[in-house]
C-alpha positions as CSV (number, residue, x, y, z in Angstrom):
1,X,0.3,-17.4,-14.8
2,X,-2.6,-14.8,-14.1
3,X,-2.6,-11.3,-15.8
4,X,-1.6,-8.4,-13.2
5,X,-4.7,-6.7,-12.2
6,X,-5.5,-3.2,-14.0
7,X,-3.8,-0.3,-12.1
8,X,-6.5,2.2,-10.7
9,X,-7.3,5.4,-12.7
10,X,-5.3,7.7,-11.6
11,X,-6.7,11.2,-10.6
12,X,-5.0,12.8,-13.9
13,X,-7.0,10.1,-15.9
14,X,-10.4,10.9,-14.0
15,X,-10.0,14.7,-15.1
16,X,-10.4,14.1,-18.6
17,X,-10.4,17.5,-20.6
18,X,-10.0,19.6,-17.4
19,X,-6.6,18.8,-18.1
20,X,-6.5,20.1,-21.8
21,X,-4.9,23.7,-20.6
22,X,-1.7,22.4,-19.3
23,X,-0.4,21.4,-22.5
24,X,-1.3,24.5,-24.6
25,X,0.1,26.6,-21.4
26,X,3.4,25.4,-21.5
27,X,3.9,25.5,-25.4
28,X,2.9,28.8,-25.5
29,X,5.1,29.3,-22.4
30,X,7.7,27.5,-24.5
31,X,7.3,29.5,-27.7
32,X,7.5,33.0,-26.0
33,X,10.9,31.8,-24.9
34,X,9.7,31.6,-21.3
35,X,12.1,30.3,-18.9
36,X,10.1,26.5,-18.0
37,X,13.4,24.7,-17.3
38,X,13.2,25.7,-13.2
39,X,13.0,21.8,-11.9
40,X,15.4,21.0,-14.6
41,X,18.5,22.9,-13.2
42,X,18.2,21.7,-9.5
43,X,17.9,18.0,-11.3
44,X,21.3,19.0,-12.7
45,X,22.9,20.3,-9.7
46,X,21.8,16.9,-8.1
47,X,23.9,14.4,-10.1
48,X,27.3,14.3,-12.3
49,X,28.0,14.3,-15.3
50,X,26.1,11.9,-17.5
51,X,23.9,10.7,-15.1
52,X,21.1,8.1,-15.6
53,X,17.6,9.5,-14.8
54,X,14.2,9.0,-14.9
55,X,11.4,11.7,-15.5
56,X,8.3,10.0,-13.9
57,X,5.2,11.6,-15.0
58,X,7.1,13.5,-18.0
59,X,4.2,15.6,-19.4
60,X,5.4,17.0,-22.4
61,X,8.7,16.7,-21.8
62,X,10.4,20.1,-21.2
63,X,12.4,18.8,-17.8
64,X,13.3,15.5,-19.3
65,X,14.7,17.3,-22.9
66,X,16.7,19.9,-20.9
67,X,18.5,17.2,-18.7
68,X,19.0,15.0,-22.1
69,X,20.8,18.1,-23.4
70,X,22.6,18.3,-20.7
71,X,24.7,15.8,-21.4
72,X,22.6,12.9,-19.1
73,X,21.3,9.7,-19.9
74,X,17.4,10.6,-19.4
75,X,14.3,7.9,-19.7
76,X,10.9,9.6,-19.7
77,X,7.7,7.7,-18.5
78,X,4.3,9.7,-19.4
79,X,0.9,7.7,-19.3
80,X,-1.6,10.6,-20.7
81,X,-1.6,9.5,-24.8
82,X,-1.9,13.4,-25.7
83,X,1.4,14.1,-23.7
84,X,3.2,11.6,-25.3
85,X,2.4,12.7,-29.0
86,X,3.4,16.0,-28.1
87,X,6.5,15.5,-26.0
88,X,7.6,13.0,-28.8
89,X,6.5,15.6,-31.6
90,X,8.5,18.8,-29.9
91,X,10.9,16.9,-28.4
92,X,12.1,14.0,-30.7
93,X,15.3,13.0,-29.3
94,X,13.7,11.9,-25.7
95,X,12.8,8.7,-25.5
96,X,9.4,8.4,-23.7
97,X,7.6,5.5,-22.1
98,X,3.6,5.7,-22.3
99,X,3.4,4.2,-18.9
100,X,2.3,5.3,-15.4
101,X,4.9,4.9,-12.6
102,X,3.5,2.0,-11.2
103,X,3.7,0.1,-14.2
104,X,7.6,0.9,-14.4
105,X,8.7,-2.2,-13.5
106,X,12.1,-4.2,-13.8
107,X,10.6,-6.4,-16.9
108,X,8.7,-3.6,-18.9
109,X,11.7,-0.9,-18.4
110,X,13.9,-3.8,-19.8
111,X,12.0,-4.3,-22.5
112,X,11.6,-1.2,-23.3
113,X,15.5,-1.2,-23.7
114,X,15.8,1.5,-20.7
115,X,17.6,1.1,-17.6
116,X,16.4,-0.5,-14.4
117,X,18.0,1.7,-11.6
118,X,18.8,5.2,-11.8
119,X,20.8,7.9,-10.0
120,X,18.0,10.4,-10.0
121,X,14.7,10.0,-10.3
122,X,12.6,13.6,-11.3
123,X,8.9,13.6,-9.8
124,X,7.9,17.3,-10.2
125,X,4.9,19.4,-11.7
126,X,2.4,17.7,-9.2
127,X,2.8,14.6,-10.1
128,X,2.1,12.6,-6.9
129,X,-1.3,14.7,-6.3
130,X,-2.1,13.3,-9.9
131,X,-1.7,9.8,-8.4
132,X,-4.6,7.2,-8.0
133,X,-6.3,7.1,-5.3
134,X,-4.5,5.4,-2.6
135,X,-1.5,4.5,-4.4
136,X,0.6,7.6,-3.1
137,X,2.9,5.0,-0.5
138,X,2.9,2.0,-3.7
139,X,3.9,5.4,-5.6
140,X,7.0,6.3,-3.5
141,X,8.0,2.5,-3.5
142,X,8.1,2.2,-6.6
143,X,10.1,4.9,-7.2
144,X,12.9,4.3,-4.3
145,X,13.2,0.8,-6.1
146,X,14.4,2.5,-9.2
147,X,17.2,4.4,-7.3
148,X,20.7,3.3,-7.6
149,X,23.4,2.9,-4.9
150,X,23.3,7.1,-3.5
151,X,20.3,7.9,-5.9
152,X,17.8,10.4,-4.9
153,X,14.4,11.4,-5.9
154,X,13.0,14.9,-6.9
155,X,9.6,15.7,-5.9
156,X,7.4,18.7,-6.4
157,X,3.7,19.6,-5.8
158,X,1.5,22.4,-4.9
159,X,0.4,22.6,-1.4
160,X,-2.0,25.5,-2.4
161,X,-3.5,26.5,-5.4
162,X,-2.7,23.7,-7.0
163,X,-4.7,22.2,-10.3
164,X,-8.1,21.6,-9.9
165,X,-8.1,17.8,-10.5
166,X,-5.2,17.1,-8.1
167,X,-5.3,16.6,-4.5
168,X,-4.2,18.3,-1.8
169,X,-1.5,16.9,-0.1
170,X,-0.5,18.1,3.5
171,X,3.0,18.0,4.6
172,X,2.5,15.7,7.6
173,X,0.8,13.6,5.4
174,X,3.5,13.5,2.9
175,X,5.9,12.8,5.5
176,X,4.0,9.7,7.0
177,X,3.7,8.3,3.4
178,X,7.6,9.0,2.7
179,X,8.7,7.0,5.8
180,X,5.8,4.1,5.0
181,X,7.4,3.8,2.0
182,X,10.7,3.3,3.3
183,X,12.3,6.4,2.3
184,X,13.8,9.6,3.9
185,X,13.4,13.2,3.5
186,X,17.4,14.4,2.5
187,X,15.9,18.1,2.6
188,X,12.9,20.2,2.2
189,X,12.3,23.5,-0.1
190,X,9.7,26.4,-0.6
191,X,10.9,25.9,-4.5
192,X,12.9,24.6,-7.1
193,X,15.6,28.1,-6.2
194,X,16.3,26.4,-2.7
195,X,14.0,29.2,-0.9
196,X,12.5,28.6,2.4
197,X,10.1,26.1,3.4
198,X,6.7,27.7,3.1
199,X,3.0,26.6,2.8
200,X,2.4,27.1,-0.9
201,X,4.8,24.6,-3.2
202,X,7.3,22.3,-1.1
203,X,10.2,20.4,-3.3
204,X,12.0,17.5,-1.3
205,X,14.6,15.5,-1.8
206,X,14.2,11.7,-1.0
207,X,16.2,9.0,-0.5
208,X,16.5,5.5,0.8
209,X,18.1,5.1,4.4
């Protein structure tokens, strides 16, 4: 049997130390006592009690460590090495998977001992303007195929003013990419409080038909 091909370095990879200031921000967020947790309680108000859900693209792992306390069942998948030694260093109890969402598939979550579907699937902070390359639809796929019967998927990015090594991803072209990728937009938010649409940060909640 041939070896997969290597996945495509994703934009996140390309920035290299560009990236260095997210983690610092959000620790020293985290030690003023800042409230970070934002994404975390719409994830909540998405799913029952002790629900099974993935964090794709888990940073350092504030969202996934609020839902895990929380009472849910919570994997975390985080590529960047640096992100994974600190989310595991302030946040020992979640269990994290050093792998990019393309390479979460049925036979490396199981042997990772982590579930293969789940009700909820978290995709905030940017993460699909961090993507390869290309790979934004493949992204979405993936991701829909992790959904359980009624699951749903999280997503959040800047449309503006976003980090300097992502993309900028339009609406429309969101949209298009959604629906290639065989999902639907449930709804469509200005932010992770439920406000209006508007042209600066747009959270949506996906699903398969």
């Amino acid at each position: 049997m041939s070896e997969a091909a290597p996945l495509r370095p994703t934009r996140w990879a390309l920035g290299g130390p560009r990236n260095g200031g997210y983690a610092d921000r959000f620790a020293q967020l985290i030690a003023e006592g800042a409230d970070v947790v934002g994404e975390a309680r719409l994830a909540d108000a998405l799913v029952p009690r002790g629900a099974t859900i993935l964090d794709a693209g888990s940073g350092m792992g504030r969202i996934g460590a609020h839902l895990r306390a929380l009472g849910h069942r919570v994997t975390a998948a985080e590529p960047d090495p640096a992100l994974v030694e600190q989310s595991r260093r302030t946040y020992p109890d979640l269990p994290v998977l050093p792998l990019e969402i393309l390479a979460l598939t049925p036979d490396a979550l199981t042997a990772a001992g982590a579930p293969t579907s789940y009700d909820l699937v978290v995709c905030v902070g940017n993460v699909l303007t961090f993507v390869a390359e290309g790979t934004e639809v493949a992204v979405l796929e993936r991701l829909g195929s992790l959904l359980a019967p009624g699951g749903r998927i999280l997503v959040g990015f800047h449309l503006q003013q976003g980090p300097a090594t992502a993309r900028v991803y339009p609406p429309e072209e969101f949209a298009a990419d959604v629906e290639a990728a065989g999902l639907v937009v449930q709804q469509r938010f200005g932010g992770y409080d439920l406000r209006p649409v508007d042209d600066l940060y747009a959270v949506t909640i996906l699903a398969r038909p």
